[in-house]
N, C-alpha and C positions, 0 to 999 in steps of 0.2 A: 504494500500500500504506500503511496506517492505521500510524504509530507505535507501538510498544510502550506500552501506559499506564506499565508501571513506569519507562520511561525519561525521561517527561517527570515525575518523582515523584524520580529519583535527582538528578537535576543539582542541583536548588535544593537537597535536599539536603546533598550537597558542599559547593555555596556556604553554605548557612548555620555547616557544620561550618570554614571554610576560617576567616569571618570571624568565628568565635568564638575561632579560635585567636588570631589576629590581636588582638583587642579583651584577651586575658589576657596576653600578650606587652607590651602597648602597657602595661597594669594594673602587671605588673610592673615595666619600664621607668619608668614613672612613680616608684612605689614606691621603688626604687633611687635614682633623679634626687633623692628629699624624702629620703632615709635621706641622699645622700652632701651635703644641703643644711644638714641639722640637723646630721650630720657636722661639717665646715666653720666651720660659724656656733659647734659648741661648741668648737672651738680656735682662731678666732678668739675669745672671749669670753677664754677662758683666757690666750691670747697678751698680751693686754690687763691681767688681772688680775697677769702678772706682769712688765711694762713701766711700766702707769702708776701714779703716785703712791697715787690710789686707785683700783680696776675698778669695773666696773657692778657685781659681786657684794657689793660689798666695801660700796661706796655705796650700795644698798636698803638691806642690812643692817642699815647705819645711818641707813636713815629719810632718804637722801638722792640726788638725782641732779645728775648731771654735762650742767649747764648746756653748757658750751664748754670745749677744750681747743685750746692753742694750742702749735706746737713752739718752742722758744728755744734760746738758746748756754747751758747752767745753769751751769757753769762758770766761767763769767764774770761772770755776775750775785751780789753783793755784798750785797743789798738788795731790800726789795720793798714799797712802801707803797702804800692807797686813801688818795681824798680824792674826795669829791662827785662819785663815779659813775666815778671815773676808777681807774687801776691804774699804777703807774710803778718803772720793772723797773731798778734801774741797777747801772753793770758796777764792775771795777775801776779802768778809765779815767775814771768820772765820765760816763759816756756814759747820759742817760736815753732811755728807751721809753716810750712814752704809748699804752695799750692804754683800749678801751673798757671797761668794768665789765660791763656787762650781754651784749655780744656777744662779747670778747675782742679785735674789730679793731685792729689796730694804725691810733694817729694819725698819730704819726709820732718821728723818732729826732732828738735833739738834745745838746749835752753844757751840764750843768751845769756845769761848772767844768774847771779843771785837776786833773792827779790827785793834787796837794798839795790841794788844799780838800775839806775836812770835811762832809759835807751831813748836817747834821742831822734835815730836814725837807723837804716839799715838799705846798703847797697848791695844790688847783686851784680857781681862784673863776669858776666857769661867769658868773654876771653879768657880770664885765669878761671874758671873754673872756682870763683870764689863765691863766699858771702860776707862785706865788712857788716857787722854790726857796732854800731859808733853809741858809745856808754857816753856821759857826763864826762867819765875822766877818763877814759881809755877804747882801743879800738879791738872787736873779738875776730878773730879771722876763723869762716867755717867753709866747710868744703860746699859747696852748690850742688854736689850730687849726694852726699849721706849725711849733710848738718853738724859732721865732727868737727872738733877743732883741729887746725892743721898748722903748722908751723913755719912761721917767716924765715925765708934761710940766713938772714941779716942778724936778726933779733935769737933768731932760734927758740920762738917762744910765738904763739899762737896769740897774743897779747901784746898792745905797744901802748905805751902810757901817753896818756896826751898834756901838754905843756902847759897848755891853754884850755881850761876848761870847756867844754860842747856848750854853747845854748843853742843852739839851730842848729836844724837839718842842713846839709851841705849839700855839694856837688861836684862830681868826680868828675876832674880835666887833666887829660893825659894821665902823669902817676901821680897825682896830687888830689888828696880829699879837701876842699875850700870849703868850712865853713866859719860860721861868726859864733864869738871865746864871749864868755860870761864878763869880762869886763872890758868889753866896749873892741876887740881883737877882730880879723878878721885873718885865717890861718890857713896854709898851707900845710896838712898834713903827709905828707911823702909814705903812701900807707903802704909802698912794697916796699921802701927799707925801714919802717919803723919810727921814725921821727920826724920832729917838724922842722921844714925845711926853712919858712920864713913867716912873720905877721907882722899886721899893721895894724895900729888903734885907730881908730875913726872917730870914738867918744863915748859915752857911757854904750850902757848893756846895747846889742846889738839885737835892732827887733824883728829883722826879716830875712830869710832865707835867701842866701847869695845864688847871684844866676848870671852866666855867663853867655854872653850873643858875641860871636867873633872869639874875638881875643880881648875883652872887655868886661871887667867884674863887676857887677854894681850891688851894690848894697846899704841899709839906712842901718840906722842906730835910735835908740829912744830919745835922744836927744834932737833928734831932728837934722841929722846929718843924710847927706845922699851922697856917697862917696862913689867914684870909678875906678877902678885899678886894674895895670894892666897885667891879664891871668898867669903871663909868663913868667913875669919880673916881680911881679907885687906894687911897681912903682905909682903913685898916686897920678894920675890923667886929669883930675877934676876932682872939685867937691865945691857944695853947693848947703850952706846953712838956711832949711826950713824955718817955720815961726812954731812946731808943734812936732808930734811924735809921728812916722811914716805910717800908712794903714796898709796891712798886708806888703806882699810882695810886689816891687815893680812889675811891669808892663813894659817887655824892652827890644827893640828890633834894631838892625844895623844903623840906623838911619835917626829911632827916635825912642826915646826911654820916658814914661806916662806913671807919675807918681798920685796918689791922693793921699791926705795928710787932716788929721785932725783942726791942721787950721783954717779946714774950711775952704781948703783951694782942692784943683785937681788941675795939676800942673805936667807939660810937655817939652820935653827936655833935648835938647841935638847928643846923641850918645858919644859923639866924637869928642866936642868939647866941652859939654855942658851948658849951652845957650841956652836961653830959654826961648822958647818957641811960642808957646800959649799961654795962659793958665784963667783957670776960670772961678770965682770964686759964688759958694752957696750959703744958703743959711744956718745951715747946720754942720756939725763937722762929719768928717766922711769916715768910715767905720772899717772899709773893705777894701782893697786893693782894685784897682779898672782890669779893665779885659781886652787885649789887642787883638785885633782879627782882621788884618791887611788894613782896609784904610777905613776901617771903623773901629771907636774904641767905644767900648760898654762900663758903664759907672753908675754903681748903686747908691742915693743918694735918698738917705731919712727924712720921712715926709714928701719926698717927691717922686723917688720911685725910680725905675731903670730911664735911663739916659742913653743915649747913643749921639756922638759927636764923631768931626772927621779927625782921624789922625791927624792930616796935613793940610788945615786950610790956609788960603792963599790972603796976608793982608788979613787977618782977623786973630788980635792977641786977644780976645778973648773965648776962642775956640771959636764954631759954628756947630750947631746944638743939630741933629737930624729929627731924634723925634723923644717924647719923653712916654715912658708905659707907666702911670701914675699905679696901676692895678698889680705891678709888679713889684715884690717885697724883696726878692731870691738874686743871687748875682750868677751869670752865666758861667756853669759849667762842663758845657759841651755845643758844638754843631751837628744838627741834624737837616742836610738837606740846608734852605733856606730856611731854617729854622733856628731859634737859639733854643737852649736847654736851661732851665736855669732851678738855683735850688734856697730853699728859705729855711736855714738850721733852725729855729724857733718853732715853726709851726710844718717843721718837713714834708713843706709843699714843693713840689715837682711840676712847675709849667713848662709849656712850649709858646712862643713868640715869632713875631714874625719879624724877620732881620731885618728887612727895607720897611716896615709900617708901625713896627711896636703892637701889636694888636696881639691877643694872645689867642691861641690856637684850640689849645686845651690846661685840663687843672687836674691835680691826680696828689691827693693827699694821703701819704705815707706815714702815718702814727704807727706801724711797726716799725720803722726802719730807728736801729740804735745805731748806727755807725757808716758813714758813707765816705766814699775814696772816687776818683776819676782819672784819667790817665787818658791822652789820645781819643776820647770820644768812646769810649769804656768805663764804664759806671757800676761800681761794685755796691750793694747794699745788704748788709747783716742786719736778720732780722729777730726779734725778741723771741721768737717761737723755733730757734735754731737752724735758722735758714740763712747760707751765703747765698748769695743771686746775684751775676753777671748780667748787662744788661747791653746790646750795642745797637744803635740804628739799623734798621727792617733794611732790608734787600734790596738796592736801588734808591735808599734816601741818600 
């Protein structure tokens, strides 16, 4: 007996009806799986935005992402300096950490000193394969790949007494450590053979970190001195007596050296001889050292806010003023793009500005952030909840 036709016409059918249920089921399913994924993924982002120093959100915002994060004891860390690619975290004990710059890896853990000594400073000189760390009264020599101490073949002693007491941070020119001596000094340390080679007094305690453009050393004193000297010789080139104590570190280019000073001026200087070039003076005195960036200089100025003027205007001693960001409290610490970066230790606010108009961009308050560092447009911030975070301008800024 011959099959039914309709019956070979029903089954497939069925099957086709079975496997379409199937195939919307599976649709669904799917649907769900990516709804409970983006789910997930937005509170992890969140979790994130309100753990670390800065979040993913936080840092496009600002034109920037988050290179490496590394977790630490924050607690405990005292300190936080770059020097030549490197990072070095150290605690209350004097105990330093030598993290990579670019990847975050840790090199390795070693102690600078006892927890009586003062570290003022800490250089890494990739060429020798060193680390100076510069105490108050002496310089530790450690090795850059295991943090031991390693021994000066001069001294024979992993240790070199300094002459002239540390108050600032210095700056390594040729084999010379140059910084500025607790009583008014400004010193060349000769830190591969151990001693100091030559110093000059400038006048009381020395308040700003020497910095070298050319062959040209400039640096103040609390007394209101702005000295030059040149880095080879030591010999004085210039010196120029302020009315007040220097703020911050100069601002100094081949051509022109950009002081601001408690009294109230912010003054531009010919670096060759000491000319004066500009100076402008405001109501209040100036608190922070200006910022050069080719032929704009940036100056934060209490009660009136960021400042932008030309480095070099033509025929005008009292500057030419570009624009003023009344809404800006922070002094710029980096370029993004046409951007400035800038930062407000008080209230550790993180804006972006716009370079030609002063208009701010975006605003990104940072109340975890205990510790921040900068370097080349590299922004490091330690955060309370034990989090280091690298932060560098996004991809094409």
């Amino acid at each position: 007996m011959m099959p039914c036709p309709c019956s070979r016409t029903r089954r497939p059918l069925r099957h086709c009806g079975v496997l379409a249920m199937v195939a919307i089921a599976t649709g669904t399913l799917s649907g769900m799986v990516d709804e409970d994924a983006v789910t997930r993924n937005v509170a992890r982002v969140e979790a994130l935005e309100q753990t670390m120093p800065v979040g993913p959100r936080s840092a496009e915002k600002l034109g920037l992402r988050i290179a490496w994060r590394q977790p630490v004891d924050a607690n405990a860390i005292t300190d936080m300096l770059i020097s030549n690619g490197a990072v070095f975290l150290i605690d209350s004990d004097n105990e330093i950490t030598m993290l990579d710059l670019e990847s975050g890896q840790q090199r390795w853990v070693g102690f600078g000193g006892s927890g009586n000594d003062i570290i003022v400073d800490i250089q890494h000189i990739p060429a020798d394969q060193k680390v100076l760390v510069i105490r108050a009264s002496s310089i530790l020599s450690l090795s850059a790949n295991t943090g031991i101490p390693i021994v000066h073949g001069a001294t024979q002693s992993s240790m070199q007494p300094l002459e002239w007491l540390a108050a600032t941070p210095g700056v390594v020119y040729n084999g010379s450590y140059i910084y500025g001596g607790l009583a008014g000094e400004v010193v060349w340390q000769g830190w591969k053979m151990g001693f100091s080679l030559r110093a000059h007094r400038i006048g009381r305690r020395v308040a700003s970190q020497p910095v070298v453009t050319g062959q040209v050393v400039l640096v103040s004193s609390q007394s209101g001195e702005l000295v030059a000297l040149d880095a080879e010789t030591g010999a004085l080139l210039w010196q120029r007596r302020l009315l007040d104590t220097i703020s911050g570190v100069p601002a100094t280019s081949s051509t022109t050296t950009l002081v601001a000073s408690r009294d109230q001026h912010l003054r531009a200087f010919d670096t060759a001889n000491g000319k004066l070039k500009w100076g402008r003076l405001f109501d209040r005195p100036l608190l922070s050292g200006p910022v050069l960036d080719g032929s704009a200089v940036y100056q934060q100025v209490p009660g009136t806010g960021l400042v932008r003027f030309e480095t070099a205007p033509r025929n005008a001693p009292s500057g030419i003023e570009v624009w003023t960001a009344a809404d800006v409290q922070g002094d710029v610490i980096a370029t993004i793009g046409d951007l400035l970066l800038t930062w407000t230790p008080g209230t550790k606010r993180l804006q972006t500005v716009s370079s030609s108009t002063g208009s701010v961009d975006a605003t990104v308050d940072t109340n975890r952030v205990s510790l921040m560092e900068t370097r080349n447009n590299t922004l490091l911030l330690l955060g309370g909840e034990g989090e280091l975070e690298c932060l560098q301008p996004s991809l094409g800024k």
